[in-house]
Each structure stands twice: as structure tokens, then as C-alpha cells.
N, C-alpha and C positions, 0 to 999 in steps of 0.2 A: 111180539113186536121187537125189533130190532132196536136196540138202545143208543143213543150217538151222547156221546158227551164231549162238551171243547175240553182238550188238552191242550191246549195250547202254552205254554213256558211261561210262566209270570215274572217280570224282571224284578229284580230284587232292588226293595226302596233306597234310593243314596242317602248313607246319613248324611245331613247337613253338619256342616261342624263351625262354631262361630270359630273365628280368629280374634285370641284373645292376646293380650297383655297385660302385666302389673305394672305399677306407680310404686316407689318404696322413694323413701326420704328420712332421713336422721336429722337431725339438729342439736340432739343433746346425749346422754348416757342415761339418760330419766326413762327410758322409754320401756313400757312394766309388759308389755306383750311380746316384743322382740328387741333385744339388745343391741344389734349390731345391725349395721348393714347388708352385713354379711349372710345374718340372720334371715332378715327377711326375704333376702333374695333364694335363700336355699328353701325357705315355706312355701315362698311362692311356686318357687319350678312345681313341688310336691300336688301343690292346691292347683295347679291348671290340669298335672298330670292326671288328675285323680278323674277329671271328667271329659266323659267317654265322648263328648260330643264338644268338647273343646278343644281348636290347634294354638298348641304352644307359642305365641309371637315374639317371646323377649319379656325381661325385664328391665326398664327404664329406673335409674337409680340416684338421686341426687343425695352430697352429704355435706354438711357444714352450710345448707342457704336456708337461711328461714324463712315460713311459709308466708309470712308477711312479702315479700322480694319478689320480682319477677324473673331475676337472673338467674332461672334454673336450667342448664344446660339442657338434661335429658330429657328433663320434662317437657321445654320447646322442641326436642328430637322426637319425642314422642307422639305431642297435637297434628307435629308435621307429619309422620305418619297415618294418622288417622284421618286428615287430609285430603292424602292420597289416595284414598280408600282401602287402606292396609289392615284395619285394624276394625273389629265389630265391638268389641267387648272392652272396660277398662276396670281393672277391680285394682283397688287401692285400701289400705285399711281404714284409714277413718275420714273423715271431713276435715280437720285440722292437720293431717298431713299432706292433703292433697292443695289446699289455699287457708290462711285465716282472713281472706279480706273476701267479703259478701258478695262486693261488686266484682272482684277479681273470677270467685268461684261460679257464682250464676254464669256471667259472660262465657265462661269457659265452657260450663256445661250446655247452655243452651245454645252453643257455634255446635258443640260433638252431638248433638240430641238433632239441629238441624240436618246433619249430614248420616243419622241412622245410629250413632255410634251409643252403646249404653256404659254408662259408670256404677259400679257395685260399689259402695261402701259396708265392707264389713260392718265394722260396727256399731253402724246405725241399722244396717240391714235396709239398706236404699237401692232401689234401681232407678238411677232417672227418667228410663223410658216409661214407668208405671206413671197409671195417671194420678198419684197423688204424687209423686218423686220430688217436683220442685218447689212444691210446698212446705212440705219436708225439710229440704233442704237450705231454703229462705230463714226458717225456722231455726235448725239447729247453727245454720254457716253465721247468723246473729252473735249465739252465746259463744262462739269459736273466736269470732273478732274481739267480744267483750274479754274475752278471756287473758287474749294476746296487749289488749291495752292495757288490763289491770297490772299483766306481767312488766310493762313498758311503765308504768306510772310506778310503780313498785320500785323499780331499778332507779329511775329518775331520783326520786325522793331519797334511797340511800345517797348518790351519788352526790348532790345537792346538801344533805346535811353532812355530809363527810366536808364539804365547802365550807359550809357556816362553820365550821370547826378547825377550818385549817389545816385539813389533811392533805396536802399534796401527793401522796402515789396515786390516788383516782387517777389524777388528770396527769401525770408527768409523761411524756409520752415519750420514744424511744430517739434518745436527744446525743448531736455530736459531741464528743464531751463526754459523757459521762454513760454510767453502766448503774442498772438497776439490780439487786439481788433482792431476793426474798424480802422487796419492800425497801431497802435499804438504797439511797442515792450515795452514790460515789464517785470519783471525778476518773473519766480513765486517760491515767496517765502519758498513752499513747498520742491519742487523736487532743487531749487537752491544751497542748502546745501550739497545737493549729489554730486553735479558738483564739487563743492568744496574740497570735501572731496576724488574724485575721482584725480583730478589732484595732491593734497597733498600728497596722496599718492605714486604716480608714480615719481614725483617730488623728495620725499626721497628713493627710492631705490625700491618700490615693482612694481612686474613686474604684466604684464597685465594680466597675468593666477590670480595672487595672488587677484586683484581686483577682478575679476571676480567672485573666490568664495568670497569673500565678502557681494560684492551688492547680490548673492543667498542668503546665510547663513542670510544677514538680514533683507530677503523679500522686497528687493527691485523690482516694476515692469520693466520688460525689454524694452527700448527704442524702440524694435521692437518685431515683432510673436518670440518666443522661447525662450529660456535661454541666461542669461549673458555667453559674451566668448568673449576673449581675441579677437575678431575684432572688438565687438562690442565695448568693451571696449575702442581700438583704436580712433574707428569713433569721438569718443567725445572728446578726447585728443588731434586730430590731427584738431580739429575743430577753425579755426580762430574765429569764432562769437561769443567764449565765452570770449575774451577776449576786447570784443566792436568793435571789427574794423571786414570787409566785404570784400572777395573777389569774386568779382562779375562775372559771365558768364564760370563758373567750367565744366558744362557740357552744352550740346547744343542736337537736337533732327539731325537725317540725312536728313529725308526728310519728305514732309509733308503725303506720302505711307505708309510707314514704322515706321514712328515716333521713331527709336530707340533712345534710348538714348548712347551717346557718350562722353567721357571724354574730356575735352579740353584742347588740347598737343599742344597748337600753334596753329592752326585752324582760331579760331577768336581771337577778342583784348578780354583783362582780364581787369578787373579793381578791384586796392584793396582802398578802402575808407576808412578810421582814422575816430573813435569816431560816429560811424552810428545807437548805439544804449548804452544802460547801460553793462557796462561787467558785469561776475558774477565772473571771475579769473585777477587778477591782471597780470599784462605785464611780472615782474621778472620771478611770476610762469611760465607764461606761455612760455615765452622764455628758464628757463630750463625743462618744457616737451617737447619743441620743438626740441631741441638739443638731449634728450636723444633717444627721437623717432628715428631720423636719425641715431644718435650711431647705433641701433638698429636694423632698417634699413640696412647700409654698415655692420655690421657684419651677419647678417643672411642671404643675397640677396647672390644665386651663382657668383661668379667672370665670366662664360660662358651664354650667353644665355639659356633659356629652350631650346629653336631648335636647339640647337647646341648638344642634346645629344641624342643617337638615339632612347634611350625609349620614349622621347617625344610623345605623344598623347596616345600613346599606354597601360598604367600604369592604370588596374580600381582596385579598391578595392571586394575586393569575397565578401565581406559582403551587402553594401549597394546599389554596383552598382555606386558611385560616385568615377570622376577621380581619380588618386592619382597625389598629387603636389610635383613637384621636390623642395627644399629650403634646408638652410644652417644650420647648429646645431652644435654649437662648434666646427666651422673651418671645418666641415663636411659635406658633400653633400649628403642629405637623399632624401628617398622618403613616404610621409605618404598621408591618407587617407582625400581630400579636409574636406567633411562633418565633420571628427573629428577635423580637423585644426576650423575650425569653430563653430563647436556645441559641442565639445568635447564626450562624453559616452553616451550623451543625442542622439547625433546626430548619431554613430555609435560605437555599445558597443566592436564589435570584430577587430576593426582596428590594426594595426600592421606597424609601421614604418621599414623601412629596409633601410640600406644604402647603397651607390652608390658603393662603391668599392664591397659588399656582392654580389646585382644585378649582376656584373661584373663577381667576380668568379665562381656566379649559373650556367650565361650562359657559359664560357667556360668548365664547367663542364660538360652539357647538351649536347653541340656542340661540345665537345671532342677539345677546341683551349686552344693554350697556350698561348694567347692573343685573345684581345676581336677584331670581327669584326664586326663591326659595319654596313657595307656594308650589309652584309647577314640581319643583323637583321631589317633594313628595308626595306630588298624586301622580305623578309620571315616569319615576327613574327608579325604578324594582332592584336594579343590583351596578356594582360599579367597579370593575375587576382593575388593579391597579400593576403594571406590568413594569418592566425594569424605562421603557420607551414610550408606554403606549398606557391609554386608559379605554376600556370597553364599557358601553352604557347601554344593560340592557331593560328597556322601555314595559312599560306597561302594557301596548300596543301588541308585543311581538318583535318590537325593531330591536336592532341592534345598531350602535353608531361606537366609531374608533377613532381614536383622537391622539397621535403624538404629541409626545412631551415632552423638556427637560429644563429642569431648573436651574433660575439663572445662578451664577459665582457667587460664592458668599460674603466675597469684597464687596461686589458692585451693590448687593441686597444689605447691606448692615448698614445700619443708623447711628450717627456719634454716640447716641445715647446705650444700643448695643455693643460696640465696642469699647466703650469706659465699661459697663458692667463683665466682660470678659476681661477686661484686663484685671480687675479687683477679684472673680474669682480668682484667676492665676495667681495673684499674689498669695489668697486664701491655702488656694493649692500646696503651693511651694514652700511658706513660710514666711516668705518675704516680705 
């Protein structure tokens, strides 16, 4: 019998090849498996190359952010890839490089595990697609946070008895004036005269806006990114260090997650230290900028709370997009533009200060009240854009309502009793 066999051509099976990438992250010189960043980025090319059923997608690499932070460039470069469906595979070396915070890493993993995508931890030897993976990893991402906190409570605690003890370079931070060496405070002789000439000033009567165009007008560099302005201006004045003595533990971080920084209002113990370093302003000066500050201070600060008025939160500026800040203006309760309080023209050229009683009358105009309610306008008036002309009120509803403005002459609005207090500053002022 005649024998028939199929020949037929069999096509040859495609490998599948996942598309991988690595995760690499440094934070320290500690790191006992790979040194550099360098390092691990050249392992890994090696370690993708090696298998035959993996395509190479990149290495994502962050250096200097700790895993506690979520301001990790690449590493948001990288989820966003995966995303997009870029990416099948993520191998990273351990759990503590990849997050130390529980809530951060689960989240993370369980969005990539939604979308297909798996995480290899070397060295726990984890795939989060396996069915034990996030158990696993619940487990160890624990003693990874425990880890990072103990590191955080550790540093605290130095930080904190260097306090009790009076040690100022913990906390002296990089200050106009003076120059740090190997621990060593010293006054630089440069930028020192400015200090001087800054306090001298304020001392005789010129206000912080006045300084302000000063140190511009005579190319002085800005103690921080921007222009001189009347807070900056502050920040130096109202600075104990220049006068040699330290108050130590001003601010504090929340938690070792979040790291914010928080003002110290009673919290923890303060310590102020005498003679901790060379001054650059002698004591007299500096006790009468300290006094006039606070002058300064009780006459400008509202007598009521911000919350306690109902535009609270509500107040942005039309121009720049930055809140507007409720404060006091010759006995007066205004409202101006944060950024121009700050940066002044530089910071927002179209800003427009309006005052509190003005606000008042706009809305019972708008609202058709012959008094203001306040009730309504915080279960009904969402936001309140404040324009050089114009006030926009956009509603709870959906509406929107526009309301010109302008404030009346500040002859016709001042009261004998604000006029005697201008006049006795000016006196203040002047010396007179």
C-alpha cells in the first residue's frame, strides 16, 4: 500500500519575549551590593542581556531621593511607562530601594499588578504576580519602614542632644553674613557690611519695602532665588544669629514619611544659647530692630482671626493664580495679592489690593443684602478672583457673576482718628 504522510511545513513557535526594565536608586555610599549608580546600571544592562527571552527596555535611575519621598523623577518616568503598556517586567534589587513606606509600596505594586505588569525583587526573591507575592511583601515592606524610622529617630535624637548641649553647627544654617568651615562660624567679611547697613537702616526709621529697593538699586545678591522684598528683608532682621547668640530647635520635621517641615510653637523644648558664635550687629541695635519689628507686627496683624472671616480660603488673585492674603494697612483690613506681598511687581505685575469693608459692599451689591451674610457666602461662593477692576464669583451652582470695582480716595475714606495715627508714625519714621 501506498504510504501518504503530511509534510506539511510547521511554522516555527515565536518566542515571546517580555519587555523588561530596571528600578536602581542610590541614597547613600553604604550600599554593600553595588557601589555606585553607575554600578548598578551597568549589572543590570548585563542581567536583562543574559535572558534569552527578555527585551531590554531601559534603566530608570534616581540618586540622592530617599525612598521614604515620592519626588522620584525616573521612577514617576517609569510607572508612566508601564502605564502605557510599555513595560511587562520590573526588577529592582530589593524592597527598600524600590519604597520604605508600606502604604506607598503596596499602592504602587498593586496599580502595576492591576495593569499585568510584574516586580522582581532580587533579594527577597519576590514576584508580585505569584500568588503569595503580596503577602510577602506586606511583610517584609513593614520591617523596611521600621527600619527607616529607627534611622529617623536615631538622627533626631543626636540632633536634639547636640541642643541640650548647646552645640550650634547642627542647626546654623547657610546664613548672609557669615561662612562655615569645617564647623568653624565666621563672619565674612564681604557680605558682613550689608548686614550692618541693613539693620542700621531699619533701626532709624526706613521700612522694609525701603530696604528692599535699596539692596536692588545697589546690586546686591538676593539671600535666596528672586528679588529683594520686604519678607526677605525681614527674615534677616528678625534673625537672632546675627546678633551672636542661637535659638536652637525653631523648626522640627513631622514624621520620618513625610518629612515636613513644621514651625516650633511649643512642640518640643527651645533652647536659646548667649555668645555661640561672633555677632555682626551689636545687642542695642539689635534690640531696637527687635521692638520695632513687633511694633510692626501688632499694628499690621488683623485683631480677628483669618477664619474667622468668611472669604477665608476663598480670595485668588485673577492675575497670577496665587491666594490673596487677608492683613492690616493703617488700621485697615485689606486684602492683596500673597505673590505681590512677596515679590512685589516682579512677582505679580497686575495685583490690586481691595479692602475689607469694599469686598463687603461688592457682595451685598451682587446679593442685592443690606448687610453682609456671611452664612450664604460660605455654603455658596467656591472661589473669588480679585482683578485690577473687576471681582469674579464663581458659585457653587456653576454660575459665575462679575462685579466692577474701585476703591474710593484715601482722603475721603480716613478717619481723624487714622490720620493722627499716620501722622505719629511719620514722626516715628523720620525722627522727629
Amino acid at each position: 500500500m501506498r504510504v501518504i504522510k503530511d509534510v506539511t511545513p510547521q511554522m516555527a513557535t515565536e518566542l515571546k519575549r517580555l519587555r523588561v526594565c530596571a528600578y536602581a536608586r542610590v541614597s547613600s555610599g553604604k550600599d554593600a551590593m553595588l557601589h555606585s549608580l553607575s554600578a548598578q546600571v551597568s549589572y543590570y544592562q548585563k542581567f536583562i542581556a543574559s535572558h534569552i527571552d527578555w527585551q531590554f527596555c531601559g534603566i530608570y535611575a534616581d540618586e540622592a531621593f530617599t525612598g521614604t519621598k515620592e519626588v522620584r523623577p525616573q521612577f514617576q518616568k517609569m510607572l508612566e511607562e508601564c502605564r502605557n503598556g510599555n513595560i511587562d517586567l520590573v526588577v529592582t534589587k530589593s524592597i527598600s530601594r524600590f519604597a520604605r513606606n508600606t502604604i506607598t509600596l503596596l499602592q504602587t505594586v498593586r496599580e502595576l499588578k492591576a495593569m499585568g505588569v510584574d516586580v522582581f525583587f532580587e533579594e527577597q526573591n519576590i514576584h508580585t504576580l505569584s500568588a503569595d507575592g503580596e503577602l510577602m511583601l506586606s511583610i517584609l515592606a513593614s520591617y523596611a519602614q521600621e527600619e527607616s524610622l529607627s534611622a529617623s529617630e536615631n538622627q533626631k535624637w543626636r540632633i536634639r542632644k547636640s541642643f541640650e548641649a548647646g552645640k550650634i553647627t547642627a542647626a546654623f544654617p547657610k546664613l548672609f553674613g557669615y561662612r562655615v568651615v569645617k564647623g568653624k562660624i565666621t563672619i565674612d567679611e564681604e557680605t558682613a557690611p550689608i548686614v550692618r547697613k541693613i539693620f542700621s537702616q531699619f533701626a532709624n526709621g526706613a521700612s522694609l519695602a525701603e530696604i528692599a529697593h535699596w539692596l536692588t538699586d545697589n546690586g546686591v545678591p538676593c539671600i535666596v532665588k528672586g528679588e529683594w522684598s520686604s519678607k526677605k528683608v525681614k527674615l534677616i532682621l528678625s534673625n537672632e544669629k546675627y546678633s551672636g547668640n542661637a535659638l536652637l530647635q525653631k523648626t522640627f520635621r513631622n514624621n520620618h514619611l513625610e518629612k515636613r517641615k513644621i514651625v516650633n510653637r511649643g512642640h518640643l523644648p527651645q533652647y536659646f544659647v548667649e555668645d555661640t558664635h561672633p555677632a555682626i550687629v551689636d545687642m542695642v541695635t539689635y534690640q531696637i530692630v527687635k521692638e520695632r519689628l513687633q511694633e510692626a507686627s501688632d499694628y499690621f496683624t488683623p485683631t480677628t482671626p483669618q477664619s474667622d472671616s468668611p472669604f477665608s480660603k476663598m480670595m485668588f488673585c485673577g492675575y497670577c493664580g496665587e491666594y490673596v492674603k487677608r492683613a492690616k494697612n493703617n488700621a485697615r483690613t485689606v486684602w492683596n495679592c500673597h505673590r505681590y506681598l512677596e515679590e512685589g511687581k516682579a512677582g505679580c505685575e497686575g495685583a490690586k489690593q481691595i479692602r475689607n469693608d469694599m469686598l463687603e459692599e461688592l457682595c451685598c451689591e451682587v446679593f442685592g443684602w443690606e448687610s453682609l451674610d456671611e452664612e450664604f457666602i460660605r455654603k455658596n461662593v467656591v472661589k473669588i478672583k480679585v482683578f485690577a477692576h473687576k471681582l469674579t464669583f464663581e458659585m457653587a451652582d456653576g454660575a459665575s457673576i462679575e462685579k466692577e470695582w474701585k476703591n474710593k480716595s484715601r482722603s475721603a475714606s480716613w478717619t481723624p482718628e487714622m490720620r493722627e495715627r499716620a501722622r505719629q508714625r511719620a514722626i516715628i519714621q523720620h525722627g522727629g
